[in-house]
N, C-alpha and C positions, 0 to 999 in steps of 0.2 A: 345830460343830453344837450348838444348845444345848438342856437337857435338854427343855424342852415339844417341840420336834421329834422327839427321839428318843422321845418318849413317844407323837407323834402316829402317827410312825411304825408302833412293834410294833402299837397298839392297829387302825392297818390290816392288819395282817399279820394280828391275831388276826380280826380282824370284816370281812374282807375282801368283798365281795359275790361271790358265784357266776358264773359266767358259766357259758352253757353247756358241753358239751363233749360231743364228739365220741363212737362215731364216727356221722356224716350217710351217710344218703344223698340222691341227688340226687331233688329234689322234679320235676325236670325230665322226668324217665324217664318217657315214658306207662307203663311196665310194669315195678312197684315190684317183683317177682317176676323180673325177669331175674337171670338167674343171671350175667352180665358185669357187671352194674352191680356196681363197687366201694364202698365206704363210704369217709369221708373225715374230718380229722380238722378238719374247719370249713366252714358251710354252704358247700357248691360247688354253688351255683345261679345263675340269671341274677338280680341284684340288681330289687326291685320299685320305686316310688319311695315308695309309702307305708308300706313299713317302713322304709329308710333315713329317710324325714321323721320314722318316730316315733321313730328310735333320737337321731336330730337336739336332737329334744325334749327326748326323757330326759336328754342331754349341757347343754343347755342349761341346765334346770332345779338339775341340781347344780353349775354354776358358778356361778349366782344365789344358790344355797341358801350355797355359800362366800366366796362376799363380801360379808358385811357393806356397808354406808355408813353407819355412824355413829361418834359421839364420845361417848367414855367414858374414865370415871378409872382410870388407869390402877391403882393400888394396892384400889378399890373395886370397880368395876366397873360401876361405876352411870353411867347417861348425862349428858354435862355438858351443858347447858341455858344457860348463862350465856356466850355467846359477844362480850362485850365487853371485858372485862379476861382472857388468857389466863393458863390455869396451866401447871407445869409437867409436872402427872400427866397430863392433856389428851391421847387416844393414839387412833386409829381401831381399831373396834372389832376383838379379834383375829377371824382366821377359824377354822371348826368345823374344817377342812382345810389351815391353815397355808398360805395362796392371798396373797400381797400384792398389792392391788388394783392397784401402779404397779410388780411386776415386768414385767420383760420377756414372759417367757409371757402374761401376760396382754393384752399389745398383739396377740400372734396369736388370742388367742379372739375379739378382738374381728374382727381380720379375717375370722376364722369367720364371725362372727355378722352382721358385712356384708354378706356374700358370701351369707348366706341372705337376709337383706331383698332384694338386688340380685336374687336368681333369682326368688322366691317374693312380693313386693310386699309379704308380710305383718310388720306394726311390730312382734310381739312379739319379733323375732330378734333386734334393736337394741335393747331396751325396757332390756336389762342395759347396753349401752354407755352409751346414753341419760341412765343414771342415775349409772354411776360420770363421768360427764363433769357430771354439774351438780353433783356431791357437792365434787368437785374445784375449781370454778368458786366456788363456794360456800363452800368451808374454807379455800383456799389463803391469802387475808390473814389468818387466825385464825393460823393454822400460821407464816407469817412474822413475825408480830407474835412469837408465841412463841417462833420460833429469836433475833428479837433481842434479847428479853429474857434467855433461860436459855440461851441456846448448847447449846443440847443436841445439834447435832452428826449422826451416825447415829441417834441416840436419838429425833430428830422425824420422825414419821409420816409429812411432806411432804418429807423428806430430799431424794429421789432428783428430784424437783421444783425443791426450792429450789436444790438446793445438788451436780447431778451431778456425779459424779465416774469415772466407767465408762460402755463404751458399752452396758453392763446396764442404765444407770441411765436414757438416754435414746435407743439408736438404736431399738427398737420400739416403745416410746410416742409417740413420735414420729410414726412412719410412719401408725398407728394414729388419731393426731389430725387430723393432715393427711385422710387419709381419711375420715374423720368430717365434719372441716370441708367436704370438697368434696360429700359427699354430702349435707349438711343436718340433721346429725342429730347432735343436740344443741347445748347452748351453743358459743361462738365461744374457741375454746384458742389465738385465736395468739400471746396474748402466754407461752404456755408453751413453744407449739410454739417461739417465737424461742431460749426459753433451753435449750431441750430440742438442738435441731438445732446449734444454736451449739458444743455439745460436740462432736459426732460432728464436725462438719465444720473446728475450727478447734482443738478444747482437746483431743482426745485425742492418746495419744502415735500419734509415728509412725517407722517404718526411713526413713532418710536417701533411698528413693527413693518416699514419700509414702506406703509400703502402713501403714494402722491396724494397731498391735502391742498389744500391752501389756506390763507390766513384773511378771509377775504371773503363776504362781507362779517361773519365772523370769525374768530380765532379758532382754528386745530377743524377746520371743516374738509369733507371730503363731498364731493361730488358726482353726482352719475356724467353728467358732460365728461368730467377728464377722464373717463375708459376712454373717449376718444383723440383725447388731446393730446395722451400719451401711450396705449397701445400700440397704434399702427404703428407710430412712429418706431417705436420700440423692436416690434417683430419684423419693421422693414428692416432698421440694422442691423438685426440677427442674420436674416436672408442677405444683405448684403456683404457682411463682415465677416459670417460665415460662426460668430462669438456665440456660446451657447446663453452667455452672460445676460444678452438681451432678451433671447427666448424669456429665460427662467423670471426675470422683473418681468418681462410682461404678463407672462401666467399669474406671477405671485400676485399683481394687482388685479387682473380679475378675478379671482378666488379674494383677494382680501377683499376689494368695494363690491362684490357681493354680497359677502358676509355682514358688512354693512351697511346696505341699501339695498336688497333684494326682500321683498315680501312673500316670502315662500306660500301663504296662504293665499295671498291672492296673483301671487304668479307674475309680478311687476315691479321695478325700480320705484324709492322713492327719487325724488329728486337731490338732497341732499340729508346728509348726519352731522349735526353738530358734538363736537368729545365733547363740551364743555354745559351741552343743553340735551342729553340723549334723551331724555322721554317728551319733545316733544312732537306734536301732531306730525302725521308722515303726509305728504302733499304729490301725487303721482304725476308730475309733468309731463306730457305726451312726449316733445323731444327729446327731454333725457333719456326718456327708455331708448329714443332712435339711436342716438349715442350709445348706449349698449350695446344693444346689438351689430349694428354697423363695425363698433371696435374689436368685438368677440367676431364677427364673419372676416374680417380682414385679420386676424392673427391667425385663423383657421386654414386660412390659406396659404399661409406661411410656414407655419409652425410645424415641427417636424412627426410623423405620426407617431415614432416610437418615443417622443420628449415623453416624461415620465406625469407632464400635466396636459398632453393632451387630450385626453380621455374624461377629465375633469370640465375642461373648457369645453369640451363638445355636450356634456353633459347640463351646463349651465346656460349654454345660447338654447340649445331645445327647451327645458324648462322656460327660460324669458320667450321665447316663440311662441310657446304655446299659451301663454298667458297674455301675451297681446293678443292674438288670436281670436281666441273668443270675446274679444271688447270691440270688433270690427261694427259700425253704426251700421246702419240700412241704407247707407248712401257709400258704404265702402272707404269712406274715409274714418280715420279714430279723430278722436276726440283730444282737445288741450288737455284739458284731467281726465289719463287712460278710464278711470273710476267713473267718472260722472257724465250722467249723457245729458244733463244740462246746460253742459260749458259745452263751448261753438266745436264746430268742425273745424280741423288743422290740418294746412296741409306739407310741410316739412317734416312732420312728425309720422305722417301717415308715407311719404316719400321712402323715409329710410323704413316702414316696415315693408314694404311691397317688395323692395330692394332684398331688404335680409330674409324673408321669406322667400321669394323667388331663388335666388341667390343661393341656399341652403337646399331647397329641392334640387337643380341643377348639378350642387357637389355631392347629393346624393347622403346630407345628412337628416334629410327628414323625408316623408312621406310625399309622394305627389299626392297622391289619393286623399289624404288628409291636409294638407295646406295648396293645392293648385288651383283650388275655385274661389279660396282666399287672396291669395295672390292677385290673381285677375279680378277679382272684385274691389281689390282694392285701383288696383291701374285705372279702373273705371272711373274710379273716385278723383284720382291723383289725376288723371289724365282732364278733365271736364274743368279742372282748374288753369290749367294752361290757355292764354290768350294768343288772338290770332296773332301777337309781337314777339312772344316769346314770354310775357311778363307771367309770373305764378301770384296767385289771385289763392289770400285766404293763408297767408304764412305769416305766423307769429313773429314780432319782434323779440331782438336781445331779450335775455329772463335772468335772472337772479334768482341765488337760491335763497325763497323768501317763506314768510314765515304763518301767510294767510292766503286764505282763498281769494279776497278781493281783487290783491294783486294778480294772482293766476287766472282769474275769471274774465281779469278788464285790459289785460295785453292787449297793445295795437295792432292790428295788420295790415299789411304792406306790402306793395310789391316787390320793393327794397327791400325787405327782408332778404339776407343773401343767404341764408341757411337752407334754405328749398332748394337753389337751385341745382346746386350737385347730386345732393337724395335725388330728383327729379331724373336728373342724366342718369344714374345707376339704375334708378329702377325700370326706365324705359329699355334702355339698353339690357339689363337680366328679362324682362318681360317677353323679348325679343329672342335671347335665348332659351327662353323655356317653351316658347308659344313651338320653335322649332329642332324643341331636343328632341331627339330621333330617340331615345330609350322611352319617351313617354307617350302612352294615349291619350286624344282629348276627344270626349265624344257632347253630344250634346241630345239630352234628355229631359222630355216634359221640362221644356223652357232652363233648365239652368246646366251648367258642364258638370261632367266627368275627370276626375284627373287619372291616371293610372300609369303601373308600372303596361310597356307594353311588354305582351305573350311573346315568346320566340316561337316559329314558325317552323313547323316539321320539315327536314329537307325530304 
């Protein structure tokens, strides 16, 4: 980590935005005076759509506000103007929030913010993808001219572009552009998408029976994070290519890294498997499991119903759902260690379950009745973290796939954390559509909801 992070860091811990806090009560109670009505320690209400759309906003607004599109000197700090001969100081401009425009988190915000244009019709949701895809479109020859000149390596801005090397570097940008592309919004990336995709599907490592590993922090390890680093991406090129070839890898990898990080007894991902250390201790990271799921719900919808593993895959997001599920805390948010309700409350982790939960009743592969009062128990949670700036308050920093509790237990968090803030736009945005799927009822009973299929009505 190097010092301008850790500096961004404390100076979030110091100036951290407020979020509300408890305790609530329920705004739902005709009779704010009953003496049964309990207090709560995060709004337990029925969600409205016009405050989720403006919490949507304020999310929105601060991921705009953190990424920059521009070129600046790197040692000066002044904008470089002079885009025909490249220098070597030539750097995109840093972000106020330490946000990389071409990390991985950032390919889910955008998913976010598609997933609002798609519900809502309204261009400002896109207006940020919009821009970092012509900025991109726009700089990329400046940036390779430059890597051939100075070899700068990690050090060019367009690094994780030119030059992937992780499937950090390219399996959610990826999925992200493909999406873009089909949806019409913004310039035309495939010639990135080719070099982008090209990784995930051909140049990263792999275990001798195809499952994506890496080598890193040790030898022949596999991951729960990469179900998302490289599924989507994988089943977006299917959907776009039209290739069965990408279907059937992306199936094979979540049936293989199930197989090797799924705890059937307790219904949850570990974080990582080492080939070369298999017995030891399993360590449940909250986000990994979001990673799961997230990458199993977005292959789902892709993926074709008669493929011969779709049936498998749907099979294995319900098992992982339901065994998040029932870990959900009293305040609607999980927990850093799914497992332990000693370790803090997390809220990117708890983002993408509301998301894939919500998300899953709405396709109609799980039960309202049985996960629709979790769903919104959880937005409660997710939601109470959100500040009046947009900043998400209570998200874990980068993790590693490590080897003790200590490490897991004493993660920093940060508003900077960028991994919440996409989970956060998906799950407001599905919350939004479930609050008003027309197939479901929502009633409200001795203080807490109902979810249900709704009855059809006699003509």
């Amino acid at each position: 980590m190097n010092r301008r992070t850790v500096c961004l860091m404390l100076a979030a811990a110091i100036a951290s935005p407020a979020y509300a806090v408890g305790p609530y009560r329920n705004p739902d109670n005709r009779n704010p005076n009953d003496p049964l009505e309990p207090t709560y320690p995060v709004p337990y209400k029925f969600p409205v759509v016009a405050e989720i759309t403006a919490q949507m906003d304020l999310v929105r607004g601060f991921i705009d506000r953190a990424t920059p599109s521009r070129i600046v000197d790197r040692k000066t700090g002044r904008p470089v103007t002079d885009f025909a001969t490249p220098t070597a100081d030539a750097v995109v401009a840093p972000s106020p929030n330490d946000f990389g425009i071409m990390n991985y988190e950032m390919g889910v915000m955008h998913a976010g913010l598609l997933l609002g244009r798609r519900l809502t019709g309204d261009p400002k949701w896109t207006a940020m993808t919009e821009r970092h895809l012509a900025f991109f479109k726009e700089r990329l020859p400046y940036f390779r001219a430059q890597e051939e000149r100075f070899k700068l390596g990690r050090a060019n801005s367009f690094a994780r572009f030119i030059a992937p090397h992780a499937l950090d570097d390219a399996g959610s940008m990826t999925a992200a552009m493909v999406r873009a592309r089909l949806a019409k919004i913004g310039p035309d990336m495939s010639a990135q998408i080719a070099i982008s995709s090209d990784w995930v599907a051909n140049k990263q490592v792999r275990l001798p029976d195809g499952t994506l590993a890496r080598n890193r922090p040790q030898a022949w390890s596999v991951w729960a994070d990469d179900m998302y680093m490289s599924i989507p991406a994988l089943a977006e090129m299917g959907r776009m290519t039209g290739e069965r070839r990408y279907f059937d890898d992306a199936v094979k990898n979540v049936l293989n890294m199930s197989g090797y990080l799924f705890d059937k007894g307790l219904g949850i991902y570990m974080h990582g498997w080492n080939q070369n250390n298999p017995e030891a201790p399993e360590f449940y990271w909250g986000r990994a499991n979001g990673w799961c799921v997230l990458a199993m719900s977005d292959l789902l919808d892709v993926l074709p119903q008669d493929h011969p593993g779709y049936q498998q895959v749907l099979a294995q997001h319900r098992k992982a759902l339901r065994g998040i599920a029932k870990l959900q805390s009293g305040a609607g948010l999980w927990h850093q260690m799914l497992d332990r309700q000693d370790s803090f409350l997390e809220t990117s982790g708890s983002a993408m379950f509301v998301y894939a939960i919500a998300h899953a009743i709405n396709q109609g592969w799980i039960s309202p009745t049985t996960y629709g009062a979790i769903a919104q128990a959880g937005w409660a949670g997710v939601s109470s973290r959100i500040g009046a700036d947009g900043a998400l308050s209570d998200g874990v920093v980068a993790t590693t796939f490590a080897g003790d509790n200590v490490y897991y237990y004493n993660r920093p968090v940060s508003i900077n954390a960028m991994a919440g803030y996409g989970p956060t736009l998906l799950a407001g945005f599905e919350m939004i559509r479930l609050i008003t799927n027309p197939d479901i009822a929502i009633t409200d009973k001795v203080r807490t909801y109902q979810y249900g299929p709704k009855k059809a009505t006699k003509e």
